[in-house]
C-alpha positions as CSV (number, residue, x, y, z in Angstrom):
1,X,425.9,230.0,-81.9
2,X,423.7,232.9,-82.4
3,X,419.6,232.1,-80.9
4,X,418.3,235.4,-81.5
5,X,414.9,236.2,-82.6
6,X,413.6,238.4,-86.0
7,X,410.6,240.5,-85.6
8,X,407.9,241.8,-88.6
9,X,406.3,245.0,-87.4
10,X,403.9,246.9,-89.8
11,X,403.4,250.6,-88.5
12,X,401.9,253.3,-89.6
13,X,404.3,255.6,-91.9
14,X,402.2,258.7,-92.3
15,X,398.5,260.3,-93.6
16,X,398.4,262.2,-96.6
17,X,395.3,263.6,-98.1
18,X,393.6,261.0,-96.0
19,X,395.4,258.0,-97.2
20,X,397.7,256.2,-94.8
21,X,400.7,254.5,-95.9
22,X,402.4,251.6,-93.8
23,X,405.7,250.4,-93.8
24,X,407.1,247.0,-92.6
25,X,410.1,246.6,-90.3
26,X,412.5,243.7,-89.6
27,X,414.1,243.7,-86.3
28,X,416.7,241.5,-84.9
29,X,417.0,240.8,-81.7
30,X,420.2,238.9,-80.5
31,X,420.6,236.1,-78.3
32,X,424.1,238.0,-76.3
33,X,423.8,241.1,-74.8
34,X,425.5,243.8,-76.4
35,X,428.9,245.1,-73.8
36,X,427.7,248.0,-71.7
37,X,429.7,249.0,-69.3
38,X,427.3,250.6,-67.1
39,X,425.9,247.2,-66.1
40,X,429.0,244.6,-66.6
41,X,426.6,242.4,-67.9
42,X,427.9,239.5,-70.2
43,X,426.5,236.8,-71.5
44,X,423.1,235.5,-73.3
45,X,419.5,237.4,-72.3
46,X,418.3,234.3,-70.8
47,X,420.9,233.0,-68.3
48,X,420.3,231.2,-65.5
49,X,421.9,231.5,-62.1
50,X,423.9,227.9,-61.0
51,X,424.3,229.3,-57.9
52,X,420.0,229.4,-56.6
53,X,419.5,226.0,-58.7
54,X,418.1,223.5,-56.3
55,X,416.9,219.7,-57.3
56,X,415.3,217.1,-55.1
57,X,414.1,213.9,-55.3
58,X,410.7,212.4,-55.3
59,X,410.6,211.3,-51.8
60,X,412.0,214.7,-50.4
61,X,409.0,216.4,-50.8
62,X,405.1,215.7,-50.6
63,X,403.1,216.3,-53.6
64,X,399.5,218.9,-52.9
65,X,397.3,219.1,-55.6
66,X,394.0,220.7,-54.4
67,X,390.4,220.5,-56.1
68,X,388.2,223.7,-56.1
69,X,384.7,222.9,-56.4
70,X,384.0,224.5,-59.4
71,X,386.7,223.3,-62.1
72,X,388.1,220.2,-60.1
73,X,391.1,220.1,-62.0
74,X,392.6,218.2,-58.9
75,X,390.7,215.0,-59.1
76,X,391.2,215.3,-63.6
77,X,394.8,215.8,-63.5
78,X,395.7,212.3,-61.2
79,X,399.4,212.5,-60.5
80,X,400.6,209.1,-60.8
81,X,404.8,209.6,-59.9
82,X,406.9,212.3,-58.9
83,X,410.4,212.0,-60.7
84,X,412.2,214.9,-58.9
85,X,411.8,218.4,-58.8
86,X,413.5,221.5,-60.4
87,X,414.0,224.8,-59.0
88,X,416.1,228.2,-60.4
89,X,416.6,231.2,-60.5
90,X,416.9,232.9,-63.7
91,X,417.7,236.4,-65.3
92,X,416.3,237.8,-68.3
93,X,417.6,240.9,-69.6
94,X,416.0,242.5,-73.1
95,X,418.5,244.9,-75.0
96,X,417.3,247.1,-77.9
97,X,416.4,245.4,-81.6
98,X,418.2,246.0,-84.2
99,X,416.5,247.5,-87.3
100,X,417.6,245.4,-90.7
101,X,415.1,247.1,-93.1
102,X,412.0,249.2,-93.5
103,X,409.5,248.4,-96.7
104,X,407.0,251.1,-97.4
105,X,403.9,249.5,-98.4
Protein backbone atom coordinates (compact mmCIF):
# COMPACT_ATOMS: atom_id res chain seq x y z
CA UNK A 1 0.00 0.00 0.00
CA UNK A 2 0.79 3.50 -0.73
CA UNK A 3 2.05 5.68 2.86
CA UNK A 4 2.78 8.76 1.21
CA UNK A 5 2.29 12.11 2.61
CA UNK A 6 0.07 15.40 1.07
CA UNK A 7 1.41 18.80 1.68
CA UNK A 8 -0.75 22.41 1.73
CA UNK A 9 1.61 25.23 0.83
CA UNK A 10 0.21 28.84 0.38
CA UNK A 11 2.85 31.00 -1.54
CA UNK A 12 2.87 34.06 -2.78
CA UNK A 13 1.46 34.25 -6.54
CA UNK A 14 2.33 37.81 -7.48
CA UNK A 15 2.03 41.94 -6.49
CA UNK A 16 -0.12 43.97 -8.52
CA UNK A 17 -0.80 47.59 -7.86
CA UNK A 18 0.34 46.69 -4.43
CA UNK A 19 -2.02 43.91 -3.72
CA UNK A 20 -0.59 40.39 -3.37
CA UNK A 21 -2.43 37.47 -4.43
CA UNK A 22 -1.64 33.87 -2.97
CA UNK A 23 -2.31 30.69 -4.16
CA UNK A 24 -2.49 27.28 -2.39
CA UNK A 25 -0.70 24.12 -3.57
CA UNK A 26 -1.30 20.37 -2.86
CA UNK A 27 1.72 18.25 -3.11
CA UNK A 28 1.99 14.56 -2.90
CA UNK A 29 4.71 13.05 -1.86
CA UNK A 30 4.94 9.15 -2.27
CA UNK A 31 5.87 6.55 -0.06
CA UNK A 32 8.26 4.46 -3.11
CA UNK A 33 10.85 6.11 -4.79
CA UNK A 34 10.24 6.87 -8.24
CA UNK A 35 12.94 4.41 -10.76
CA UNK A 36 16.01 6.43 -11.57
CA UNK A 37 18.52 4.80 -13.01
CA UNK A 38 21.22 6.90 -12.07
CA UNK A 39 21.01 5.67 -8.46
CA UNK A 40 19.41 1.97 -8.71
CA UNK A 41 17.57 2.85 -5.90
CA UNK A 42 14.23 0.81 -5.26
CA UNK A 43 12.10 0.60 -2.73
CA UNK A 44 10.15 2.92 -0.03
CA UNK A 45 11.99 6.48 1.27
CA UNK A 46 12.33 5.03 4.61
CA UNK A 47 13.98 1.61 4.47
CA UNK A 48 15.94 0.22 6.81
CA UNK A 49 19.14 -1.71 6.37
CA UNK A 50 18.73 -5.74 7.89
CA UNK A 51 22.10 -6.08 7.38
CA UNK A 52 23.59 -3.17 10.47
CA UNK A 53 20.43 -4.14 12.70
CA UNK A 54 21.75 -5.36 16.00
CA UNK A 55 19.55 -6.40 19.26
CA UNK A 56 20.70 -7.41 22.69
CA UNK A 57 19.44 -8.28 25.71
CA UNK A 58 19.05 -6.59 29.02
CA UNK A 59 21.86 -8.20 30.72
CA UNK A 60 24.38 -7.61 27.68
CA UNK A 61 24.79 -4.26 28.34
CA UNK A 62 24.93 -1.81 31.47
CA UNK A 63 22.52 0.91 31.66
CA UNK A 64 24.35 4.95 32.28
CA UNK A 65 22.04 7.58 32.96
CA UNK A 66 23.91 10.61 34.26
CA UNK A 67 22.55 13.70 36.29
CA UNK A 68 23.86 17.29 35.50
CA UNK A 69 23.43 19.46 38.29
CA UNK A 70 21.30 21.84 36.89
CA UNK A 71 18.20 19.90 35.31
CA UNK A 72 18.88 16.41 37.14
CA UNK A 73 16.87 14.56 34.75
CA UNK A 74 19.01 11.47 35.83
CA UNK A 75 17.70 11.08 39.31
CA UNK A 76 13.64 12.13 37.76
CA UNK A 77 13.67 9.74 35.02
CA UNK A 78 14.43 6.32 37.50
CA UNK A 79 14.99 3.46 35.08
CA UNK A 80 13.36 0.60 36.64
CA UNK A 81 14.12 -2.49 33.76
CA UNK A 82 15.93 -2.78 30.77
CA UNK A 83 13.91 -5.12 28.20
CA UNK A 84 16.56 -5.28 25.36
CA UNK A 85 17.94 -2.85 23.14
CA UNK A 86 17.54 -1.89 19.47
CA UNK A 87 20.06 -0.66 17.07
CA UNK A 88 19.83 0.21 12.94
CA UNK A 89 20.86 1.59 10.50
CA UNK A 90 18.46 3.32 8.25
CA UNK A 91 18.27 5.20 4.86
CA UNK A 92 16.01 7.97 4.08
CA UNK A 93 15.92 9.18 0.61
CA UNK A 94 13.39 12.35 -0.25
CA UNK A 95 12.34 12.46 -4.10
CA UNK A 96 10.56 15.42 -5.61
CA UNK A 97 6.53 16.17 -4.65
CA UNK A 98 4.20 15.90 -6.94
CA UNK A 99 2.05 18.91 -7.64
CA UNK A 100 -1.98 17.90 -7.66
CA UNK A 101 -3.42 21.49 -7.83
CA UNK A 102 -2.85 25.14 -7.38
CA UNK A 103 -5.96 27.42 -5.98
CA UNK A 104 -5.46 31.21 -6.47
CA UNK A 105 -6.80 32.75 -3.52
Amino acid sequence: SDWGKFSVKTVIAGVHDDQISYARNLWYLPSTIPPTPTFGIKGHRFMIKSEYTRTSRAASFKWFFQATPFDRLGNILRIKEVEGLISFVMDLYIPYANLLGTVSL
